[in-house]
MARKEDREN-30336 format. One line per field, with one value per residue (C-alpha): y negated, z, x. Coordinates in pm, 1 decimal, always signed. Last residue first. Example, Ala and Ser with C-alpha at 12.3 -4.5 7.8 and 13.67 -1.06 7.14 Angstrom:
y	(+106.0_+450.0)
z	(+714.0_+780.0)
x	(+1367.0_+1230.0)
***
This chain:
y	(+10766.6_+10936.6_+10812.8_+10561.6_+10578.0_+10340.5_+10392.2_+10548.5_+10893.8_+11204.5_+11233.4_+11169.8_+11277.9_+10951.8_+10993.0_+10668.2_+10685.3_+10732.9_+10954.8_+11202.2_+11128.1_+10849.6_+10951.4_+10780.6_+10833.2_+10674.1_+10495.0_+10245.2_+10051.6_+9839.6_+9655.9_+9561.8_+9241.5_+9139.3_+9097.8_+9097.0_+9393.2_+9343.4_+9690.5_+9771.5_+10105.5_+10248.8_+10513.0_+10697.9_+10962.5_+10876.8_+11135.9_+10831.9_+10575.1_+10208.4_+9964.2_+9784.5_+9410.3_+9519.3_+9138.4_+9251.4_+9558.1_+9944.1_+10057.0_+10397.6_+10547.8_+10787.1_+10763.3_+11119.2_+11306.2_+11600.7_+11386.1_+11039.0_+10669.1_+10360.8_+10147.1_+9796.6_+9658.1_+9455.7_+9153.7_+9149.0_+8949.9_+8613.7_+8674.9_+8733.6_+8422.2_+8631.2_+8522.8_+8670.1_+8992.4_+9046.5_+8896.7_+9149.2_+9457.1_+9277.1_+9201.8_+9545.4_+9700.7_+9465.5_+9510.4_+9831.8_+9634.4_+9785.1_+10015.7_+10339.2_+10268.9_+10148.8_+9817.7_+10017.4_+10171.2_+9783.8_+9685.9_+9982.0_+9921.9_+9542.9_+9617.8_+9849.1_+9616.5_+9325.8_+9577.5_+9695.8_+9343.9_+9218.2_+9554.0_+9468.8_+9137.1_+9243.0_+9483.6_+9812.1_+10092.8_+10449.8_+10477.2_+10290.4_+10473.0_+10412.0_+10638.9_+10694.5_+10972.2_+11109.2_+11398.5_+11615.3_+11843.8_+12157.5_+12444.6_+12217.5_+11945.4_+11771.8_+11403.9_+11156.8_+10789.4_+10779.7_+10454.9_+10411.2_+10056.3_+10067.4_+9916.9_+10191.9_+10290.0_+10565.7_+10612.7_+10497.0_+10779.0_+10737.4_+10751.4_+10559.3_+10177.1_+10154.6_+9954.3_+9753.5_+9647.7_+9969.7_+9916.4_+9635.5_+9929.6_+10278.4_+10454.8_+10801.1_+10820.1_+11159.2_+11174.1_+11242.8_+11498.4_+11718.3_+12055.3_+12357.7_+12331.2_+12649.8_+12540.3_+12632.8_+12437.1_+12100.7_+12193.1_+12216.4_+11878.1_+11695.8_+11834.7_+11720.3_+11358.5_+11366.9_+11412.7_+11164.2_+10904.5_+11007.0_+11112.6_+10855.4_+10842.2_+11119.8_+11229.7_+11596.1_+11560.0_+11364.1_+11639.6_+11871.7_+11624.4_+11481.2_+11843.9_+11924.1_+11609.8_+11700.8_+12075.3_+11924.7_+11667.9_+11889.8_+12122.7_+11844.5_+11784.9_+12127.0_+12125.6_+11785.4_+11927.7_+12218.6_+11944.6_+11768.4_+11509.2_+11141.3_+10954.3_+11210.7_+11191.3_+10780.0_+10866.6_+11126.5_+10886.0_+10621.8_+10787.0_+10849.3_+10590.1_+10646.8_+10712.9_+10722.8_+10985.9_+11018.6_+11042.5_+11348.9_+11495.0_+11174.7_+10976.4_+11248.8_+11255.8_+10898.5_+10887.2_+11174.9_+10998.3_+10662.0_+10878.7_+10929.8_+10939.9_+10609.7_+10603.0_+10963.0_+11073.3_+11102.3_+11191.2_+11066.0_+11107.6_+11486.5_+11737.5_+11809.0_+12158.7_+12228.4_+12591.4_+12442.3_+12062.1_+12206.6_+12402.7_+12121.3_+11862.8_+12136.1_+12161.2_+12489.8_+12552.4_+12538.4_+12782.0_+12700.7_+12942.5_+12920.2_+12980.1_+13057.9_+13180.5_+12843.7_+12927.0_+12895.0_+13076.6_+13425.2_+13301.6_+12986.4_+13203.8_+13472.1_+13172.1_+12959.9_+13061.0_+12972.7_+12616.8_+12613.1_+12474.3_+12550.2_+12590.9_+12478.5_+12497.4_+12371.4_+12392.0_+12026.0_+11880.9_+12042.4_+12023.4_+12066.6_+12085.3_+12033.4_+12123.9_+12021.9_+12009.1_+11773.5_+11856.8_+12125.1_+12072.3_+12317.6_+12367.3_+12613.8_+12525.6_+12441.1_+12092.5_+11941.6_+12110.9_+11951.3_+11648.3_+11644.4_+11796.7_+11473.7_+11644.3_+11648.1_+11611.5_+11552.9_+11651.9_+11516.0_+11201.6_+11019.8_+10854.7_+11026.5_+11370.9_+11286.5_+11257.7_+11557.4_+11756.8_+11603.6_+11719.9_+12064.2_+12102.1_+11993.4_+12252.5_+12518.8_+12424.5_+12546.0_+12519.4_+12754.4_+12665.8)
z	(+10082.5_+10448.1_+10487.4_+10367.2_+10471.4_+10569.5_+10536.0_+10865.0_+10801.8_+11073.0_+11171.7_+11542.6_+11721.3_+11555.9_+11685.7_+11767.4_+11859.2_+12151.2_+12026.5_+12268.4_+12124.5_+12220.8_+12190.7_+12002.6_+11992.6_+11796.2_+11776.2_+11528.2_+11698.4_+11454.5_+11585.4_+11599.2_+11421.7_+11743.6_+11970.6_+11727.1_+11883.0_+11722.9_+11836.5_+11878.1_+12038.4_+12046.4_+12298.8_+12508.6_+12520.0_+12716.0_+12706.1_+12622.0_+12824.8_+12779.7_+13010.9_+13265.5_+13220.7_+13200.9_+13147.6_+12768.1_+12851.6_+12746.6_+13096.0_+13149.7_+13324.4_+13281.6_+13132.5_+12971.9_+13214.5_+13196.4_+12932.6_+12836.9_+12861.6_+12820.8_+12492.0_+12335.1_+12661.8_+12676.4_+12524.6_+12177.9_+11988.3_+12165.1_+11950.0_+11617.1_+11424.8_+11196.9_+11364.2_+11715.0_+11580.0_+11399.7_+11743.3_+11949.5_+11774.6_+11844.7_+12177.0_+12336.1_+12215.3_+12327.8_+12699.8_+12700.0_+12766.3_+12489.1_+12598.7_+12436.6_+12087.2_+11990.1_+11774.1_+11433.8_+11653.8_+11770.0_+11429.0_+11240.6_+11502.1_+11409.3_+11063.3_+11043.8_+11258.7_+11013.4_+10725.3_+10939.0_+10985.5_+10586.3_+10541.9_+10723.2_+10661.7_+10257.0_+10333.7_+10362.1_+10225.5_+10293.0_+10648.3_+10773.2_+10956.0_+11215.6_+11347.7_+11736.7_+11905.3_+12241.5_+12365.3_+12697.5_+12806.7_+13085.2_+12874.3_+12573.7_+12679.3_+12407.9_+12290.1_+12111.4_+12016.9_+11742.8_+11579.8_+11316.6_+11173.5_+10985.7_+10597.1_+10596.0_+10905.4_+11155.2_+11394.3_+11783.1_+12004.1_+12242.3_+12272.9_+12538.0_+12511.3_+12613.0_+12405.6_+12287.8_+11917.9_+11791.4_+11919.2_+11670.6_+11371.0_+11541.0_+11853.6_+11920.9_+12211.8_+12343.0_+12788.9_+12827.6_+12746.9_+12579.9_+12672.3_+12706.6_+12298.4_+12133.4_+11788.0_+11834.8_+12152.7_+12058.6_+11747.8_+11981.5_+12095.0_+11759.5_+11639.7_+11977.1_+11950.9_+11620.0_+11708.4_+11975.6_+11746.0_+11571.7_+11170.9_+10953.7_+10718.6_+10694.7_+10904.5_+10881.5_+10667.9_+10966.8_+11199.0_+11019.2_+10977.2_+11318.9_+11512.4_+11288.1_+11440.1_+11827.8_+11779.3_+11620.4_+11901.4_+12176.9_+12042.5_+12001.1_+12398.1_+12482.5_+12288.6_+12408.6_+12767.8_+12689.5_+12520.1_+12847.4_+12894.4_+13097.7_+13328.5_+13535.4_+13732.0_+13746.4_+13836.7_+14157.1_+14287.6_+14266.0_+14416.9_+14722.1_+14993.6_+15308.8_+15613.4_+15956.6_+16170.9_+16547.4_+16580.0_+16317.3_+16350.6_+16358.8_+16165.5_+15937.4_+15993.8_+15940.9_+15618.3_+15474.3_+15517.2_+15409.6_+15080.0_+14954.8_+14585.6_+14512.0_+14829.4_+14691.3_+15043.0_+15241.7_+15608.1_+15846.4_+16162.0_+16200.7_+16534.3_+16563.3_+16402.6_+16017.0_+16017.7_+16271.6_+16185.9_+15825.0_+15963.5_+16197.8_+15867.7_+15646.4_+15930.7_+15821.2_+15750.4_+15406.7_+15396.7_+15346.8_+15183.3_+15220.0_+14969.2_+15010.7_+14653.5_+14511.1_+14152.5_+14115.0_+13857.0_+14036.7_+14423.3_+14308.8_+14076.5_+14415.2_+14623.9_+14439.4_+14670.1_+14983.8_+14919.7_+14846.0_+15063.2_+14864.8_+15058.1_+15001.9_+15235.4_+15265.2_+15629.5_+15758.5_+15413.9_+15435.3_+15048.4_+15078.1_+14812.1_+14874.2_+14797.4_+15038.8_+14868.3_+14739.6_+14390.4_+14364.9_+14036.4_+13943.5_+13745.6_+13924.3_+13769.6_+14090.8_+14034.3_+13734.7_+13860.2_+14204.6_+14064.1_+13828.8_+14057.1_+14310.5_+14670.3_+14739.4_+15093.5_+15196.6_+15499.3_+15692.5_+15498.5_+15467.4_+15184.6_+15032.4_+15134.6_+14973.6_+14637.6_+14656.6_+14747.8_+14443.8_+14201.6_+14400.4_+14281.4_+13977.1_+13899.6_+14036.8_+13770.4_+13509.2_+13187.0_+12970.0_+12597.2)
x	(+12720.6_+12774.1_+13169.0_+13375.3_+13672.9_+13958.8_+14346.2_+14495.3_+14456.4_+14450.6_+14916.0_+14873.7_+15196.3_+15354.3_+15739.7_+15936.9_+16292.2_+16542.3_+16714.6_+16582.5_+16250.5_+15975.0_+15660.5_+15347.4_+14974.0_+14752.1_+14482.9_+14254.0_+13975.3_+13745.0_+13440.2_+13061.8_+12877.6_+12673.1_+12972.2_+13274.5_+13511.1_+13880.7_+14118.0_+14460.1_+14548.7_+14904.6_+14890.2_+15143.4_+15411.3_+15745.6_+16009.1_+16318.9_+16217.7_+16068.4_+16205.2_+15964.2_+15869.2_+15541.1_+15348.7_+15196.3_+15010.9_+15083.4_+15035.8_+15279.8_+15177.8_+14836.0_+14510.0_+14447.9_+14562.1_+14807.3_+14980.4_+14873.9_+15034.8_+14813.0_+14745.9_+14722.3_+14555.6_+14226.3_+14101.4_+14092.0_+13796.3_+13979.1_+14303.6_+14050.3_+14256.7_+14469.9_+14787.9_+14643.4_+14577.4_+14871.8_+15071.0_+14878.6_+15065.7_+15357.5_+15331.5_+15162.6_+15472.4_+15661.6_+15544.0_+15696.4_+16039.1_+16311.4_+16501.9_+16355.4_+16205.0_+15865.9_+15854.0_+15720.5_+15388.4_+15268.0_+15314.3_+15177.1_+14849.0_+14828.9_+14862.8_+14568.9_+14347.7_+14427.6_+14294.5_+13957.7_+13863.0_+13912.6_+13747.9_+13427.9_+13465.6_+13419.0_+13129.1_+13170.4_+12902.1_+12762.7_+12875.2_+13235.6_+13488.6_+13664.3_+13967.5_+13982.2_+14241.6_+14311.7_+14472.6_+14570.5_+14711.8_+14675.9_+14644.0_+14415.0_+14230.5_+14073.7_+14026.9_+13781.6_+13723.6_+13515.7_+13377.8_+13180.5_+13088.2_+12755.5_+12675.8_+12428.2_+12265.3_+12351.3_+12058.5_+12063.7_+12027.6_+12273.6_+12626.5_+12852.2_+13027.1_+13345.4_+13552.4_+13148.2_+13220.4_+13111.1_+12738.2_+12710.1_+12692.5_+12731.9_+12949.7_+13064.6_+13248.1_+13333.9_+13316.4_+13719.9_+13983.3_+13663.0_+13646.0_+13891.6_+13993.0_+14048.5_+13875.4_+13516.3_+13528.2_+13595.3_+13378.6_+13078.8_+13199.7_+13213.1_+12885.5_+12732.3_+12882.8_+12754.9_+12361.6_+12445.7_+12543.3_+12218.2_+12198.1_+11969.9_+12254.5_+12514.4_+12809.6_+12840.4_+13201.9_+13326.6_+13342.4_+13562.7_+13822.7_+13782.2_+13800.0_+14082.1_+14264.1_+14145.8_+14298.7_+14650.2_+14615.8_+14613.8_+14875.0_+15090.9_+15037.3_+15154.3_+15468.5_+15561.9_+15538.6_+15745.4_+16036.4_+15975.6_+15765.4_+15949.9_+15647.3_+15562.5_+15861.3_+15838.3_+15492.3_+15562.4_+15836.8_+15545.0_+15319.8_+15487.8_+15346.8_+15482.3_+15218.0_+15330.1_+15318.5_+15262.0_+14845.1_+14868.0_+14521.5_+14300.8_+14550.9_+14530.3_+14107.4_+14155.6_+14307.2_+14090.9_+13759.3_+13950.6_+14024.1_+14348.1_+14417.6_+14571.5_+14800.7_+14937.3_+15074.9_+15422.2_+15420.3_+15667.7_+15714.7_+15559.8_+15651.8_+15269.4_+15256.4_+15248.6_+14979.8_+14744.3_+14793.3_+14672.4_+14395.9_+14275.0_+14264.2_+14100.5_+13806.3_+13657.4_+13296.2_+13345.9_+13633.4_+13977.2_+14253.7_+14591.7_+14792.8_+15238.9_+15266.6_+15364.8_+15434.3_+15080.7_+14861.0_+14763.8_+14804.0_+14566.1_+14339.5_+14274.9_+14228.6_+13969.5_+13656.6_+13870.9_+13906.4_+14299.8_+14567.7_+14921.2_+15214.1_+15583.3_+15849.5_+16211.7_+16188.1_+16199.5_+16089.4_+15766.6_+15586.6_+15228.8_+15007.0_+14655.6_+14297.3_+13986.2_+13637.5_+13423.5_+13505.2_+13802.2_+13905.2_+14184.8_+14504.5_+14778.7_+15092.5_+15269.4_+15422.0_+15204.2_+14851.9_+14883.3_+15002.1_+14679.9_+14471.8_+14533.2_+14585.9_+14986.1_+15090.1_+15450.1_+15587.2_+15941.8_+15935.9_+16366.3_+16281.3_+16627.0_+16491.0_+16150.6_+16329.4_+16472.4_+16157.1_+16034.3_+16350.7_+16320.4_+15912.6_+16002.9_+16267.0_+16083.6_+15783.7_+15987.2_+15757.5_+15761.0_+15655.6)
***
């Protein structure tokens, strides 16, 4: 599953040429990661890819204590290395001169620390926003890229089988979460894609509600909403469950969810305007009377993060694309009485088609008895 990180790298520089930027700096991980290969979190610290339009150069800034990785997994071999007590700013004015008009930047990602000490150090330039030309290249996964982000899923799947045969009554949502985890790991997975939700009873009904140490009860909601990173990619999964017993809401709930998410995942195809998607799984929803008990989007695109373009929401007008991979997430949270999410993740093919990467059940389960 090679992926030919040249090719980016020219279809970027490309794209600067026609916006007419002389030097374009590259400092989210993910971008950094997706055009050189090299995959790092640098914290506070300085990293940055920078791609000089008036040479045809690329060079990587590195703190100093990731150099020997950088020159090992980047395909850009020109690294410089930063130590703490360096000024990144004066090192890159240092190594690009002063001769700069135009300087392109991820908007999203730069800090007002960092703007000014550019503004500080490059007093000429001015700043052109490039994340978009970055997104819309992001946005289409290669048949390498698929590759990885099956792989992801296939680990975060087994993960959910295995995990699921622990659950009993009286067992912690955080007792799970760390089953879940350690099983992250067991089967080849870097770490979790995002902080593991595991959530109970009423607590399901909060999207984004964390773990704690509430106890599973008969009669509960589960909810888990889990990825993995695996080289690079990402995943991201829920399934709910109930423990020991459903009641008849419970499944009239769980059964309008269902159709909502089928609905949402049968409209996907390329040309259509991704805000169908959101549409018709909302629609089930709506026609059921639970409208109000969904109030966020049906799903968000994932790769090399896990939140990603494109927004699954009901005003983006934009076509859908062959190479896109995102979620399809319908969900009805009942303050008080808890919630049903049920995801997956979709891709459309070179025929322009739906594929499910997710393949863990749909129908409910009853789990913990």
């Amino acid at each position: 599953m090679a992926i030919n990180y040249q090719n980016r790298l020219e279809t970027l520089q490309k794209s600067l040429e026609n916006q007419d930027i002389d030097v374009a700096m590259i400092t989210s991980p993910a971008n950094v990661f997706y055009y050189t290969g090299f995959n790092s979190d640098p914290h506070e610290r300085f990293m940055g890819l920078i791609v000089d339009n008036r040479n045809q150069e690329y060079t990587l800034f590195v703190p100093a204590l990731d150099e020997e990785i950088a020159a090992d997994e980047s395909i850009v071999k020109q690294v410089v290395p930063i130590s703490d007590e360096e000024n990144p700013f004066k090192k890159l004015k240092d190594t690009l001169g002063e001769n700069i008009t135009s300087f392109g930047l991820e908007m999203k990602s730069v800090s007002m620390y960092q703007h000014n000490q550019l503004v500080t150090h490059f007093p000429e330039a001015s700043y052109v926003d490039i994340q978009p030309s970055i997104n819309a290249q992001r946005l289409r996964k290669s048949e390498s890229e698929m590759g990885y982000v099956q792989q992801a899923v296939d680990i975060i799947e087994k993960v959910l089988a295995e995990g699921i045969k622990k659950v009993k009554i009286g067992m912690t949502e955080l007792e799970l979460t760390a089953e879940l985890e350690y099983l992250m790991k067991k089967y080849g997975a870097e770490g979790p894609s995002f902080s593991t939700t595991v959530l109970s009873g009423e607590k399901s009904a909060l999207p984004h509600g964390s773990p704690s140490d509430r106890p599973f009860q008969k009669g509960d909601f589960l909810l888990i909403d889990m990825g993995v990173i695996r080289d690079g990619y990402c995943s991201d999964i829920t399934r709910t469950f109930m423990i020991g017993e459903a009641a008849d809401k419970q499944k009239e709930i769980y059964d309008i969810v269902l159709k909502s998410n089928q609905a949402g995942v049968k409209s996907v195809e390329a040309g259509v305007p991704v805000k169908t998607f959101d549409i018709e799984a909302r629609n089930v929803i709506n026609a059921h009377g639970y409208g109000k008990y969904f109030n966020n989007r049906v799903g968000h695109g994932l790769g090399i993060e896990v939140h990603e373009e494109p927004s699954i929401h009901e005003m983006n007008e934009d076509p859908a694309e062959q190479g896109m991979v995102f979620t399809i997430e319908p969900g009805i949270y009942i303050p008080g009485f808890g919630g049903v999410r049920i995801e997956d993740e979709v891709y459309i093919n070179e025929s322009g088609k739906v594929e499910v990467l997710t393949s863990f059940p749909r129908e409910l389960q009853i789990l913990g008895g």
